[in-house]
Backbone bond lengths (Angstrom), bond angles and torsions (degrees), N, CA, C in turn:
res aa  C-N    CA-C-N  psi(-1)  N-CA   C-N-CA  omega(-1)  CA-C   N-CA-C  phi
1 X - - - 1.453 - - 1.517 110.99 -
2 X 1.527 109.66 -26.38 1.668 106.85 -164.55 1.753 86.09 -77.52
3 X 1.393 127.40 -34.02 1.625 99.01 -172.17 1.606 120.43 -73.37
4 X 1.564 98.29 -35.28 1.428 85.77 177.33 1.423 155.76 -82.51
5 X 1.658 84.22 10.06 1.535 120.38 142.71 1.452 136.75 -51.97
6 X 1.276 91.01 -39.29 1.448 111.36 -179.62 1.740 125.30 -87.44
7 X 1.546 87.80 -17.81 1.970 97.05 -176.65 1.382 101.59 -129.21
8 X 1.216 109.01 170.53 1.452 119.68 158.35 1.106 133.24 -169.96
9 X 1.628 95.40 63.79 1.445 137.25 154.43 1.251 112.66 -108.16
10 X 1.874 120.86 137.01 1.500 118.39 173.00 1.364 135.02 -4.07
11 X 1.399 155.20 78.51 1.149 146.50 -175.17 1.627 105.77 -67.79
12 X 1.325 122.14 149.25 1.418 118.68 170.67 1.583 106.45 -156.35
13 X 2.006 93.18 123.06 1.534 89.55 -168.44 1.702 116.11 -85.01
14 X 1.002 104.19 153.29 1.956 109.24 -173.67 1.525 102.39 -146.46
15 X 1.315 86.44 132.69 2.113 110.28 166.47 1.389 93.89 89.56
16 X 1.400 83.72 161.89 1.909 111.19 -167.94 1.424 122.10 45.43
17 X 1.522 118.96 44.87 1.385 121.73 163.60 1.510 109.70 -106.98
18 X 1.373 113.15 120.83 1.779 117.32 -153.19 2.095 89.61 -123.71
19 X 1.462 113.80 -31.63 1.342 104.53 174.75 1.533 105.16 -145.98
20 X 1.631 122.36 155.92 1.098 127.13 178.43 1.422 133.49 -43.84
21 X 1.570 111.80 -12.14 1.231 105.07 173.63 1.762 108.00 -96.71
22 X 0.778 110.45 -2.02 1.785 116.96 164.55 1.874 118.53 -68.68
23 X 1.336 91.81 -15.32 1.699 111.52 164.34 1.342 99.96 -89.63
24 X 1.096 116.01 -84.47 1.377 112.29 176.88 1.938 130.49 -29.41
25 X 1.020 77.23 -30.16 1.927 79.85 170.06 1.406 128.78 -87.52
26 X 1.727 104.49 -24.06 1.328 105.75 -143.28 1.668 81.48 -101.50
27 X 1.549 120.76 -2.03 1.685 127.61 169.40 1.522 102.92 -92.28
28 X 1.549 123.09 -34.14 1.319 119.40 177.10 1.494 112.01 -63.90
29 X 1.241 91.19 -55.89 2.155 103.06 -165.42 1.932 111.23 -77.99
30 X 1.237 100.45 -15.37 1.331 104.18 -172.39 1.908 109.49 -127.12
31 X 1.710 98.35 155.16 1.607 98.97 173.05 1.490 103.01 -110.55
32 X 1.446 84.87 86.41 1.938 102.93 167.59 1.528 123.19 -99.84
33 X 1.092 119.13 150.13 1.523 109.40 -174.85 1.263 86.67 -112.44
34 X 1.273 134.79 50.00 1.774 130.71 163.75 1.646 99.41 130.26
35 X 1.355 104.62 164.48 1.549 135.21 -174.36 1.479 98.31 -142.05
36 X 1.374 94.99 143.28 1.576 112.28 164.14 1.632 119.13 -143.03
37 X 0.977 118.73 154.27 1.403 134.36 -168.61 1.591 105.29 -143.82
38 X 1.689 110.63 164.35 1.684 121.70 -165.49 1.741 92.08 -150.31
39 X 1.431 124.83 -83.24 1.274 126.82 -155.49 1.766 104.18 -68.21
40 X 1.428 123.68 -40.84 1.366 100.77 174.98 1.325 134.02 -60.04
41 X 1.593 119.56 -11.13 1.572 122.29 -176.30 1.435 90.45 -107.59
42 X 1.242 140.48 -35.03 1.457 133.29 153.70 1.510 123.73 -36.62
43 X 1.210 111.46 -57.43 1.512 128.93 168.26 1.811 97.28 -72.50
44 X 0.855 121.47 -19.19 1.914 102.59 177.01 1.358 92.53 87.46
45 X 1.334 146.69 -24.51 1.553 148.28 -131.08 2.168 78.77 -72.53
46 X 1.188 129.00 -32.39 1.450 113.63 -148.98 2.032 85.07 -150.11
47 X 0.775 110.51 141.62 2.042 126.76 -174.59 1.175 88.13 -97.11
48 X 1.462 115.66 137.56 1.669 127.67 168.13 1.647 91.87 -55.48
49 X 1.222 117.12 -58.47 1.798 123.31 -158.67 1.375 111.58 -61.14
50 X 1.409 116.88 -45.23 1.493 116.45 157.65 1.508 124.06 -49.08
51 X 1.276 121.41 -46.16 1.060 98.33 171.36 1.026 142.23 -82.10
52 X 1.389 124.98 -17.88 1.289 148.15 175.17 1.697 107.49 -64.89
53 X 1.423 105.02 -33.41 1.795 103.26 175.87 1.530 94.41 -76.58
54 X 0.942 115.99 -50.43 1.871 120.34 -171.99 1.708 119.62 -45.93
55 X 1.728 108.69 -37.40 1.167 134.27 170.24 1.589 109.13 -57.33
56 X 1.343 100.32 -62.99 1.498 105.31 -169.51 1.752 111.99 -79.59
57 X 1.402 123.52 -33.58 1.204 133.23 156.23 1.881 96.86 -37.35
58 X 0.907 140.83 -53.23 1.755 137.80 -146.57 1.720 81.63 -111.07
59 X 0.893 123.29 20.64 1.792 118.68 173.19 1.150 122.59 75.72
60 X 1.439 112.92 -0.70 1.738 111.30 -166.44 1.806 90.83 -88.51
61 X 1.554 90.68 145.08 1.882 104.18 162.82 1.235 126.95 -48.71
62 X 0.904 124.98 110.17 1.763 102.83 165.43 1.683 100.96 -123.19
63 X 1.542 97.85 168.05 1.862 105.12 -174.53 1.310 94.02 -116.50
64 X 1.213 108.49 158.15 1.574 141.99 -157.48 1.603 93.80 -68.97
C-alpha cells in the first residue's frame, strides 16, 4: 500500500504466491492493477484455468 501511494502508474504484485488464495488476497488487501507468477504453473503447484475461474468466481477480472 505504501508504494501505491507513492506512484501512479500500474502497480503489479510478483513473488511469493504458493496457492490461489494468495491471488485472491493480494486483489482484496491491495490496489494492484495485476499479479503475476512463474514457478507455481511451472511446478503445476496451481492450473492457469483454476485460477482464473477462482479469480473471476471472487469478482476479480481476468483476460482470456
Amino acid at each position: 500500500r505504501l508504494v501505491r501511494d507513492l506512484i501512479d502508474i500500474p502497480l503489479v504484485a510478483s513473488g511469493g504466491a504458493g496457492a490461489v488464495e494468495h491471488f485472491t488476497d493480494v486483489f482484496d488487501h491491495c490496489d494492484v492493477s495485476g499479479a503475476l507468477a512463474a514457478s507455481v504453473f511451472h511446478k503445476k503447484i496451481i492450473h492457469i484455468p483454476d485460477l482464473k475461474r477462482d479469480l473471476q468466481t471472487a469478482g476479480i477480472e481476468v483476460r482470456i
